[in-house]
VMD Tcl script that draws the C-alpha trace (Angstrom):
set ca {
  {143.84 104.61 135.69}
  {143.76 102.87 132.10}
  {140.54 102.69 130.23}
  {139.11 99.37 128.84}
  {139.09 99.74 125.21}
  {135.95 98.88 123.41}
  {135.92 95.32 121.64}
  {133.31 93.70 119.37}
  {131.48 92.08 122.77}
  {130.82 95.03 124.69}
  {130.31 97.59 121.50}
  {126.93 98.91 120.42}
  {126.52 96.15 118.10}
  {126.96 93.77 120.70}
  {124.87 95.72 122.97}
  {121.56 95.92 120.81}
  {122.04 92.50 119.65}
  {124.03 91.96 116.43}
  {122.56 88.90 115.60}
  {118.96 87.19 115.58}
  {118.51 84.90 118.99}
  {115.83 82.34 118.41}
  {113.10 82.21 121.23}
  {111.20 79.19 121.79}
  {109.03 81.11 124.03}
  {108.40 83.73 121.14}
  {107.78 81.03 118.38}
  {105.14 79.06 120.54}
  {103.06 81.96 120.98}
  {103.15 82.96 116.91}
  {102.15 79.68 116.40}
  {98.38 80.55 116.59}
  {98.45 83.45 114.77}
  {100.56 81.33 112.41}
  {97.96 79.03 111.73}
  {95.38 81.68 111.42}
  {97.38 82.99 108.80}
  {98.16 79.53 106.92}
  {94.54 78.47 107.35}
  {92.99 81.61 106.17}
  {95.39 83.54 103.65}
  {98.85 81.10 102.67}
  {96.52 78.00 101.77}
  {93.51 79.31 99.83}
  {96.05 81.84 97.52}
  {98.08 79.06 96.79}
  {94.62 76.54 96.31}
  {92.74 79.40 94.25}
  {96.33 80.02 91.96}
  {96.71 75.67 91.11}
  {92.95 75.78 90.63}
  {93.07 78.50 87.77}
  {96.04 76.70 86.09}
  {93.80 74.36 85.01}
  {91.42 74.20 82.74}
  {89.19 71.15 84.23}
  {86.52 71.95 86.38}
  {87.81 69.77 89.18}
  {91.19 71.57 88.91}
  {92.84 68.12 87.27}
  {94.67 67.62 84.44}
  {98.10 69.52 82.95}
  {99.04 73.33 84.26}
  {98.58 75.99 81.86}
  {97.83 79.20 81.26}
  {94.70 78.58 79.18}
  {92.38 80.77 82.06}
  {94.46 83.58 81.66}
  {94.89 83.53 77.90}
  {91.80 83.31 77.26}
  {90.69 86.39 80.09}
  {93.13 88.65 78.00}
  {92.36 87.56 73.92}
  {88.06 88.26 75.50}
  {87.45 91.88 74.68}
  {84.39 91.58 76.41}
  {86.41 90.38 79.58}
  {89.27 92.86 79.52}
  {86.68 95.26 79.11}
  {85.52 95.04 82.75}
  {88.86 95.94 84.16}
  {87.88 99.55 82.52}
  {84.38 99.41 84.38}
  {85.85 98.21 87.55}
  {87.93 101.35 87.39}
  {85.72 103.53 86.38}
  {83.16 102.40 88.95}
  {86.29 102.25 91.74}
  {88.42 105.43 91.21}
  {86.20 108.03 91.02}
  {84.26 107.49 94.41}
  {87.45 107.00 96.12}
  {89.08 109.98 95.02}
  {85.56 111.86 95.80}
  {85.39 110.26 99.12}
  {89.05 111.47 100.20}
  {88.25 114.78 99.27}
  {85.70 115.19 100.84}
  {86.79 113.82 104.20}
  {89.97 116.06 104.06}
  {88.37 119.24 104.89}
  {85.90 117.88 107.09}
  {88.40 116.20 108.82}
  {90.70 119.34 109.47}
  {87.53 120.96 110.30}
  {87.02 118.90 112.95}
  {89.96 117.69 114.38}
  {90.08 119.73 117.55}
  {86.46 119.23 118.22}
  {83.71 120.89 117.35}
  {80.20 120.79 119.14}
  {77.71 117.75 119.16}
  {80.91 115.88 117.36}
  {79.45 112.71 119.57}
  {76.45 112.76 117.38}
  {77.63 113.37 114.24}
  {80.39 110.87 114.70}
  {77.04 108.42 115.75}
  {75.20 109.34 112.53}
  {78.42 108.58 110.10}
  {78.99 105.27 111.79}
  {75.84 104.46 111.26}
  {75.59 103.18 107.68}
  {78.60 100.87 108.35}
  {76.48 99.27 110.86}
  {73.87 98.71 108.73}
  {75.14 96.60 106.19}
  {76.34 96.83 101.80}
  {72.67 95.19 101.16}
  {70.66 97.31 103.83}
  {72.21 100.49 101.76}
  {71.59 99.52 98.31}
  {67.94 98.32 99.46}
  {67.23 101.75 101.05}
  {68.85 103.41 98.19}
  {65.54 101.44 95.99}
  {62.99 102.97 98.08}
  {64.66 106.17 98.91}
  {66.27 107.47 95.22}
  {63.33 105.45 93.05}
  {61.89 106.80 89.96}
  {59.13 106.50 92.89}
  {60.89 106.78 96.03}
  {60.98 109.70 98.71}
  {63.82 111.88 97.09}
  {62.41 112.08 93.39}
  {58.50 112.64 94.69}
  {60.10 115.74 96.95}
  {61.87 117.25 94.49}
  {58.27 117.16 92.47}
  {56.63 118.66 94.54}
  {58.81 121.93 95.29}
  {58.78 121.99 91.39}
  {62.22 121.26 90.67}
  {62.09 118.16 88.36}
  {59.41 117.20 86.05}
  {60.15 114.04 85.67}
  {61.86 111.72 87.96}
  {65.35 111.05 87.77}
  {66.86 107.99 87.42}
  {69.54 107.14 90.13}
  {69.70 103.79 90.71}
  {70.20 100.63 88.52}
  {73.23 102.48 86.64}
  {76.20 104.01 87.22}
  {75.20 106.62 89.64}
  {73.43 104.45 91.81}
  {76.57 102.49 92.62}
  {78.69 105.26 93.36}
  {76.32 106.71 96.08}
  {76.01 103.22 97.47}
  {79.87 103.13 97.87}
  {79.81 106.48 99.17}
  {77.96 106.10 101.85}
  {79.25 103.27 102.74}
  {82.84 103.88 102.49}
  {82.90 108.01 103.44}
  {82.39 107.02 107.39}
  {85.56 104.74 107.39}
  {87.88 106.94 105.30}
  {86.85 110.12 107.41}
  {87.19 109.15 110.91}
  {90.68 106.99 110.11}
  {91.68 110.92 108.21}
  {90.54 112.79 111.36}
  {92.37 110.48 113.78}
  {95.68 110.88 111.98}
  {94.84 114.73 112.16}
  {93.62 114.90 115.06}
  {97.32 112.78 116.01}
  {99.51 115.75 114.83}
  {100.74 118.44 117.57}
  {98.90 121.49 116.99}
  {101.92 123.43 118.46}
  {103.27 122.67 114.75}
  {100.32 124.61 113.80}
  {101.04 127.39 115.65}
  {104.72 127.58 114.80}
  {103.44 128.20 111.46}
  {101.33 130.64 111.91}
  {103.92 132.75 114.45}
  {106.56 132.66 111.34}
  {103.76 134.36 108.69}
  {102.36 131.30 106.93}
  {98.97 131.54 106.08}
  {95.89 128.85 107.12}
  {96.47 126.73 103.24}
  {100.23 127.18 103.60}
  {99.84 125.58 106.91}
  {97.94 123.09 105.84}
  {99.58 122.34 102.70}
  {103.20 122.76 103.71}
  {102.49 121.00 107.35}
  {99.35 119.38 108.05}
  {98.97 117.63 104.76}
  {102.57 115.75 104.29}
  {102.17 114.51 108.75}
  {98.74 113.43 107.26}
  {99.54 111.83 104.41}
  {100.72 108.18 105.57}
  {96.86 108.15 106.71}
  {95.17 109.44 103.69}
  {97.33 107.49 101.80}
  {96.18 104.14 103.62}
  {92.62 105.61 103.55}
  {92.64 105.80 100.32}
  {93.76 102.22 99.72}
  {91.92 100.40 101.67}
  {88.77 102.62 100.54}
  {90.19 101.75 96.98}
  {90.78 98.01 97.70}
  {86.83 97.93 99.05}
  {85.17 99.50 95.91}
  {87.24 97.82 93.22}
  {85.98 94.27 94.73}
  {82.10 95.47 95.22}
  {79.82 92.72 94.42}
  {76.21 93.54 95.72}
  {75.46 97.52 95.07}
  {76.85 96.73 91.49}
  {73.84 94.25 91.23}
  {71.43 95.29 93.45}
  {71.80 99.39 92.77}
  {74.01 99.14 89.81}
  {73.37 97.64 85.62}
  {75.42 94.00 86.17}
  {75.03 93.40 82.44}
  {76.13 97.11 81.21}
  {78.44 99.97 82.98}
  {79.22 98.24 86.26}
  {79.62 94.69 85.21}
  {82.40 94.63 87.32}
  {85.59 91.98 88.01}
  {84.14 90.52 91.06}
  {80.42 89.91 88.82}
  {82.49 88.15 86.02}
  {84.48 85.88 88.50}
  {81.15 85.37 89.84}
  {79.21 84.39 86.52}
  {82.14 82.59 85.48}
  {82.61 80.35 88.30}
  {78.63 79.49 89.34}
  {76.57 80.16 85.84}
  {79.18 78.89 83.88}
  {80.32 76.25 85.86}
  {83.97 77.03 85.58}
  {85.52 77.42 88.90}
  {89.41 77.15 87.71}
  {88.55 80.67 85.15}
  {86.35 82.47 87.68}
  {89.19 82.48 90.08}
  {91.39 83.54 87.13}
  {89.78 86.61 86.92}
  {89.17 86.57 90.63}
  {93.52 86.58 91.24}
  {93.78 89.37 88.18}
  {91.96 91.79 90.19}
  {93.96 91.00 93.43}
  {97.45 91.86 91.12}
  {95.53 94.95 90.18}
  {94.45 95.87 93.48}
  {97.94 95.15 94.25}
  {99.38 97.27 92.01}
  {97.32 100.22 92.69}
  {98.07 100.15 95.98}
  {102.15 99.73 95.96}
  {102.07 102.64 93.35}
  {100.23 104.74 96.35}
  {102.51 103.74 98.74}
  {105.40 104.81 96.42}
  {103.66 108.07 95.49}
  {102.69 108.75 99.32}
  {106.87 108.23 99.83}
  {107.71 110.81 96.85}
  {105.07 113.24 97.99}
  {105.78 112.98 101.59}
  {109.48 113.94 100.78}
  {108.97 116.75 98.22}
  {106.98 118.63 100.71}
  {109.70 118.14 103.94}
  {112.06 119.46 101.24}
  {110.02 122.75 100.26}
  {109.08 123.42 103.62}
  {112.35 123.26 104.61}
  {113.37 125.83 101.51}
  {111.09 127.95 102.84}
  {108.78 127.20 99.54}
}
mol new
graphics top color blue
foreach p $ca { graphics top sphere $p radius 0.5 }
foreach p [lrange $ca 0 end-1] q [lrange $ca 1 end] { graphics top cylinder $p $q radius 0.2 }
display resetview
């Protein structure tokens, strides 16, 4: 009995398919979502990027580079890139640390975790301007918080945390801290806590564990945590006005694009400034994602060391 010899047909290349097969059926239903994306994403990049080649406030005339030149040779423009980050980075950073222990904390369970997962959903439901107008009456020179502290003694004069820097950054915490905990705690609560107790059988202690196997299976989730928590702050708009100093410390990107497209009147350099802080936010986030890789790897290789 003679064996048919394997050929290029009936190999494995052949049998998980080699080359790409075009499917009518598959391209007719992507064509919605095709033209959700065009519509939506593809045609106002490409509209916003000709309008801030041009200088004219109708988007006419020659292309140049006059929008961008002129961002870059502004100290007082370039200068808001340094606010933006110094308004963005810091609360993220906070808010990820925080979540992390919380998260492991919690992520087999813990008791009434129905109603504390209610209460931290909570200020997501109620809104960026609901937050920052709360925030007014709540952390006042008047408000709630600075009359308690008063009257236990502990302050004699009220302190001032809102309409600067401090008032933003508790705005964005509270609203971004629900969002990056409970995406943390579902990649957590995702990893098999037989892993866990593997570790602990061969001698490794509860921060080895975590450090050496709960953190790196984590870490594709706190890294996209962290930049879509990033991504959020760096474009904030109303608790930089409405909590924040929009003429001092937290006159941020998204305020200039704003003051330079609808006070000014120049539409073509607001969205200048507008696509800048998309390439930054951009950048940010691919040098996460390499990081996240590097990080990721470096641990898998000292665990497996025996580090």
């Amino acid at each position: 009995m003679t064996t048919k010899p394997l050929t290029a047909s009936t190999g494995p290349a052949a049998r998980h398919g080699s080359r790409f097969h075009f499917s009518w059926e598959i391209a007719w239903m992507s064509l919605p979502a095709l033209v959700v994306v065009l519509a939506l994403f593809i045609y106002p990049f490409i509209y916003g990027f000709d309008l801030s080649l041009h200088t004219d406030v109708l988007g006419r005339g020659a292309l140049s580079l006059t929008n961008y030149t002129d961002f870059f040779n502004d100290s007082s423009q370039v200068d808001t890139i340094r606010m933006t980050f110094e308004v963005a980075l810091p609360v993220t950073l906070f808010t990820v640390l925080v979540s992390l222990p919380m998260a492991y904390a919690m992520r087999r369970g813990i008791r009434f975790e129905r109603l504390i997962t209610g209460l931290l959903i909570l200020p997501i439901t109620l809104g960026t301007v609901m937050v920052s107008q709360s925030m007014l009456l709540y952390f006042g020179r008047q408000g709630w918080f600075n009359q308690a502290l008063q009257a236990v003694g502990l302050i004699h004069d009220p302190l001032r945390l809102v309409h600067n820097w401090i008032g933003v950054e508790i705005a964005l915490f509270i609203q971004g801290f629900p969002f990056v905990f409970l995406m943390i705690l579902g990649y957590m609560s995702g990893i098999n806590p037989d892993l866990e107790k593997a570790s602990r059988m061969l001698g490794a202690g509860r921060w080895r564990t975590f450090r050496q196997v709960i953190f790196p299976m984590a870490l594709p989730g706190i890294a996209i945590a962290f930049c879509l928590n990033f991504v959020a702050n760096f474009s904030v708009f109303p608790s930089a006005v409405l909590v924040g100093e929009p003429n001092a410390l937290t006159r941020v990107l998204s305020i200039a694009a704003y003051r330079a497209a609808f006070e000014q009147n120049n539409p073509p350099f607001g969205t200048a400034i507008a696509l800048i802080m998309g390439v930054i936010e951009f950048a940010v986030v691919a040098l996460v994602l390499v990081m996240r890789g590097r990080l990721a790897r470096g641990a898998t290789l000292g665990s497996g060391k025996g580090a």
